[in-house]
MDAnalysis code that builds the backbone (N, CA, C; Angstrom):
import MDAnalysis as mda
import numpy as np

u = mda.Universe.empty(255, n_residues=85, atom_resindex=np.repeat(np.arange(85), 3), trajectory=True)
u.add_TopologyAttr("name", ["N", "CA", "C"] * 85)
u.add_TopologyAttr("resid", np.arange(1, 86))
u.add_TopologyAttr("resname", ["UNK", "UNK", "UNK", "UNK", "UNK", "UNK", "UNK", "UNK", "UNK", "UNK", "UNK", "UNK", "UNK", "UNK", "UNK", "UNK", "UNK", "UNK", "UNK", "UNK", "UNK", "UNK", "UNK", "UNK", "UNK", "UNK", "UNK", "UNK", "UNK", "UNK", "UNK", "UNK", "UNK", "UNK", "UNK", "UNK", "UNK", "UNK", "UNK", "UNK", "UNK", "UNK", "UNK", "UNK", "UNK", "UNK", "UNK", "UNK", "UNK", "UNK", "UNK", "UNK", "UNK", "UNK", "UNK", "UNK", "UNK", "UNK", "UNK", "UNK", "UNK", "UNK", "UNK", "UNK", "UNK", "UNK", "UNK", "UNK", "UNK", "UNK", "UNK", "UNK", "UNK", "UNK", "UNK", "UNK", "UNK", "UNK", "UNK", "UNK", "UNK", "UNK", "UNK", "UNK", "UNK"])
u.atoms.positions = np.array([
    [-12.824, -7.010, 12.679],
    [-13.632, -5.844, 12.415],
    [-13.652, -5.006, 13.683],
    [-13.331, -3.322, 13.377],
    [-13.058, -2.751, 14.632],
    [-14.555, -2.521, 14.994],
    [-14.359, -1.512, 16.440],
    [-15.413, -0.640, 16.864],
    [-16.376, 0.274, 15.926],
    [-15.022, 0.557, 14.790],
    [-15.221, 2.043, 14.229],
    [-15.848, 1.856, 13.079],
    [-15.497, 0.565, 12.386],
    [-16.277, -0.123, 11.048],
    [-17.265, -0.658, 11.383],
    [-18.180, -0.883, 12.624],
    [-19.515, -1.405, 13.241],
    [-20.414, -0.511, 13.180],
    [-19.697, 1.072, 13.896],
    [-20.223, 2.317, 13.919],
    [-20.704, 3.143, 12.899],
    [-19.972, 2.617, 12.300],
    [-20.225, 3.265, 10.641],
    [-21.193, 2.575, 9.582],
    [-21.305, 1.417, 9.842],
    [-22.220, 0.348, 9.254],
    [-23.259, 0.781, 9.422],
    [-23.578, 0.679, 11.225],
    [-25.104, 0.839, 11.476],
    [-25.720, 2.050, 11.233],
    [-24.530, 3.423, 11.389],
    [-25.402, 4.734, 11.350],
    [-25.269, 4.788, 9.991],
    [-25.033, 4.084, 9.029],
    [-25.351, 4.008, 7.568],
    [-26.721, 3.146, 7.128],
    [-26.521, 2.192, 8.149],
    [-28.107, 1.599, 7.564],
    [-29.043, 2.102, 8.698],
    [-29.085, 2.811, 9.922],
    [-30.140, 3.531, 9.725],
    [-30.688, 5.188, 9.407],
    [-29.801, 5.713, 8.641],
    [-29.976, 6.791, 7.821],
    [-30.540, 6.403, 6.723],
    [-29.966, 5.583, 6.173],
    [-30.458, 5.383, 4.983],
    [-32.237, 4.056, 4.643],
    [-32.321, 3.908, 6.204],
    [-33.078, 2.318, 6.063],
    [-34.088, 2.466, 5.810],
    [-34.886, 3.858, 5.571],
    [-36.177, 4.065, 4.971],
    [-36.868, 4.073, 3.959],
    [-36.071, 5.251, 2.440],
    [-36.112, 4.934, 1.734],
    [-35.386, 4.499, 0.575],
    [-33.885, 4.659, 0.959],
    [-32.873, 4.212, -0.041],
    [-31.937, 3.021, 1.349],
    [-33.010, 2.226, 1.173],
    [-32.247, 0.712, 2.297],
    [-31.141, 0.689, 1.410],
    [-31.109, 0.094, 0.587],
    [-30.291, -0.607, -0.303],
    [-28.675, 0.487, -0.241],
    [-28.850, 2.245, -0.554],
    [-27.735, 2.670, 0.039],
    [-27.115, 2.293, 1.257],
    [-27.687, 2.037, 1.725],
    [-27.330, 1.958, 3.210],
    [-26.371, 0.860, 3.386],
    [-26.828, -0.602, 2.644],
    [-25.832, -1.739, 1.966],
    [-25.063, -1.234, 1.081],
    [-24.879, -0.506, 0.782],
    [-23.871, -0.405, -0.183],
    [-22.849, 0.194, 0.699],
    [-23.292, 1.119, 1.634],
    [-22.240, 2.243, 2.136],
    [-21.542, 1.363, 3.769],
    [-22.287, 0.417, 3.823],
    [-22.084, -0.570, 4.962],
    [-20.866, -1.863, 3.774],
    [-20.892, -2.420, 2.966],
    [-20.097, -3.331, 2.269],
    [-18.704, -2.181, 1.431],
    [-19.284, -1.196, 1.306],
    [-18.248, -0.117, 1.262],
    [-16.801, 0.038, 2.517],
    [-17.627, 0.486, 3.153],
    [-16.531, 0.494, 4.817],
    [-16.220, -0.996, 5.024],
    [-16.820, -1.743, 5.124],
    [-16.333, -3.307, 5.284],
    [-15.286, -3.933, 4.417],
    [-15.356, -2.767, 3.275],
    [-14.401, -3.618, 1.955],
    [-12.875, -2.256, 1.779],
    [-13.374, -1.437, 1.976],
    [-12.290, -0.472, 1.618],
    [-11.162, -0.055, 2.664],
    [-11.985, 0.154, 3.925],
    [-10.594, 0.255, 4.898],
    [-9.825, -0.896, 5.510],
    [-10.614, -2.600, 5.055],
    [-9.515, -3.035, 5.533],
    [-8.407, -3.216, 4.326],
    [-8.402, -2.816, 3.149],
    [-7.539, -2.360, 2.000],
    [-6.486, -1.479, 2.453],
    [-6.971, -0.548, 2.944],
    [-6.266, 0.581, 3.164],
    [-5.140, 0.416, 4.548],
    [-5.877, -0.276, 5.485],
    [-5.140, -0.625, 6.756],
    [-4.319, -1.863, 6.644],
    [-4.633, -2.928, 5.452],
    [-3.749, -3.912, 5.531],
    [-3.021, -3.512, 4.406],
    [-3.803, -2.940, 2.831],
    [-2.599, -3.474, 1.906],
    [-1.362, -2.573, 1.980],
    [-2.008, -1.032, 2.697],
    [-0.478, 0.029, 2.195],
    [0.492, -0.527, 2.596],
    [0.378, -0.744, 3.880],
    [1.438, -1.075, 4.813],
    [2.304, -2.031, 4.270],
    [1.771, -3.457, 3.560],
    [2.825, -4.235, 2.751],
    [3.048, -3.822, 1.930],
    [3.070, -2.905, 0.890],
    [3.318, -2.307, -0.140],
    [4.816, -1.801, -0.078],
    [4.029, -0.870, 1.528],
    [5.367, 0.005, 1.731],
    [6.891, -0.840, 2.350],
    [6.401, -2.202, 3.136],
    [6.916, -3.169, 3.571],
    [7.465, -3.457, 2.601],
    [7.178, -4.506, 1.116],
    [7.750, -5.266, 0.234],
    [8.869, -4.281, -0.311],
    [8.415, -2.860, -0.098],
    [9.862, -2.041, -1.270],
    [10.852, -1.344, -0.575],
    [10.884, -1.875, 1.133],
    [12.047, -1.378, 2.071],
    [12.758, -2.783, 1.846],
    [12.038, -4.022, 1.856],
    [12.582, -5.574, 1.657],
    [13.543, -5.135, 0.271],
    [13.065, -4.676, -1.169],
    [13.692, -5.010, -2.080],
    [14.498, -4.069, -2.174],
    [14.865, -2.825, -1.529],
    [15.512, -1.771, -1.508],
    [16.725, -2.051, -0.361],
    [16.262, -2.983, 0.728],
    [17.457, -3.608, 1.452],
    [18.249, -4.475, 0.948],
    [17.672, -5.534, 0.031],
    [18.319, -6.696, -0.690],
    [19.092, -6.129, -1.554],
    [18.302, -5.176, -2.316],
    [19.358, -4.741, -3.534],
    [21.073, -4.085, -3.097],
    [20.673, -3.290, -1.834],
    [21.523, -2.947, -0.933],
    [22.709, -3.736, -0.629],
    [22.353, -4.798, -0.059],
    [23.191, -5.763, 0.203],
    [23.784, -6.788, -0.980],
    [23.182, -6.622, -2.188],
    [24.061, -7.183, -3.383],
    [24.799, -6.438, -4.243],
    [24.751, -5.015, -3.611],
    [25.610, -4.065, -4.599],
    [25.050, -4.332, -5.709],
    [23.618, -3.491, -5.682],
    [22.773, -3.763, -6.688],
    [21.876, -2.059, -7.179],
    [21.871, -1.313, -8.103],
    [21.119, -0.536, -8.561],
    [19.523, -0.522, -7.336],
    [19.334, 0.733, -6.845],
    [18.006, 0.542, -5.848],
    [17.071, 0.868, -6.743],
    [17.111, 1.252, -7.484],
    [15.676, 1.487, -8.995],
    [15.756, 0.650, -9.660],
    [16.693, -0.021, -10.230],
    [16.798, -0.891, -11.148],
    [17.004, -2.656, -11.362],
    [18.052, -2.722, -10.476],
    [18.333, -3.740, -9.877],
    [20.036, -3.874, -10.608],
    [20.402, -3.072, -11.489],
    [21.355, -3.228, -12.195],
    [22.928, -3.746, -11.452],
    [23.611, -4.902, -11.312],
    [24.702, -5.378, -10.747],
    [26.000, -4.254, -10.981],
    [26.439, -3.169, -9.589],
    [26.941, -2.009, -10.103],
    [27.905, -2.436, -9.280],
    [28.923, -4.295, -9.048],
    [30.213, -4.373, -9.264],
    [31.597, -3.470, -9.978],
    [32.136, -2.931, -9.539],
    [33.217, -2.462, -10.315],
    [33.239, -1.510, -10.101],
    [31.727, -0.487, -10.273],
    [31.657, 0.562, -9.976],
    [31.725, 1.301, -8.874],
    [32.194, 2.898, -8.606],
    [32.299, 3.689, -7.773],
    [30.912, 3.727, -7.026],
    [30.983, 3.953, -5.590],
    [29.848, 4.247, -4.867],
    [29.317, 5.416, -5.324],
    [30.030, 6.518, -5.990],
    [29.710, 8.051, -6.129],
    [28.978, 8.000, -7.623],
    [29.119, 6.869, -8.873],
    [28.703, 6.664, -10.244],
    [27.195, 6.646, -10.177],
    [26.731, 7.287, -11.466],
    [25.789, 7.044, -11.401],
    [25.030, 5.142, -12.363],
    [23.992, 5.054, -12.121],
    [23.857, 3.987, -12.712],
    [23.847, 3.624, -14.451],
    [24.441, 2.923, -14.705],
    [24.582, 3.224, -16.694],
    [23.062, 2.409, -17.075],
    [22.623, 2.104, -16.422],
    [21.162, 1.376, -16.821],
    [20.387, 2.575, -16.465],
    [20.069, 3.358, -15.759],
    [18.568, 4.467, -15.170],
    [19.307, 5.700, -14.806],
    [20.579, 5.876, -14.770],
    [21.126, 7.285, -14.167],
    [21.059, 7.439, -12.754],
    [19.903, 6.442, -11.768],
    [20.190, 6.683, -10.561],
    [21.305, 6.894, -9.394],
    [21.534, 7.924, -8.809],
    [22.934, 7.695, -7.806],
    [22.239, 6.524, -6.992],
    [23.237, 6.237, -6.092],
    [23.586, 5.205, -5.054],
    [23.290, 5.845, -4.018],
])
């Protein structure tokens, strides 16, 4: 947990700690729950589909599809999705 998700916690629960406490938990389990989503999951997201976009790469394989495009011209398009190469 950074600096910046501590900072944000507390000046949420004490804005809110008077008469809507309970916002204040919400907007504190909010920041605690959503940016480390954002800071951990994009990044593998974007990670897992350079992985399957390299593999496919290296099997002479359709990069949308996965379609086995043996035989075929590098310049063809794909007969499964139409994608070029």
């Amino acid at each position: 947990m950074g600096i910046v998700e501590l900072t944000l916690c507390m000046l949420a629960l004490v804005v809110f700690s008077l008469k809507f406490w309970w916002l204040g938990v919400m907007m504190c389990l909010l920041v605690l729950a959503v940016i480390p989503i954002w800071v951990i999951g994009v990044p593998l997201l974007y990670r897992n589909r350079l992985e399957r976009v390299r593999e496919r790469r290296s099997l002479n394989q359709c990069l949308e599809c996965g379609y086995d495009r043996k035989g075929l011209h590098t310049d063809e398009p794909c007969p499964e999705c139409d994608a070029r190469a």
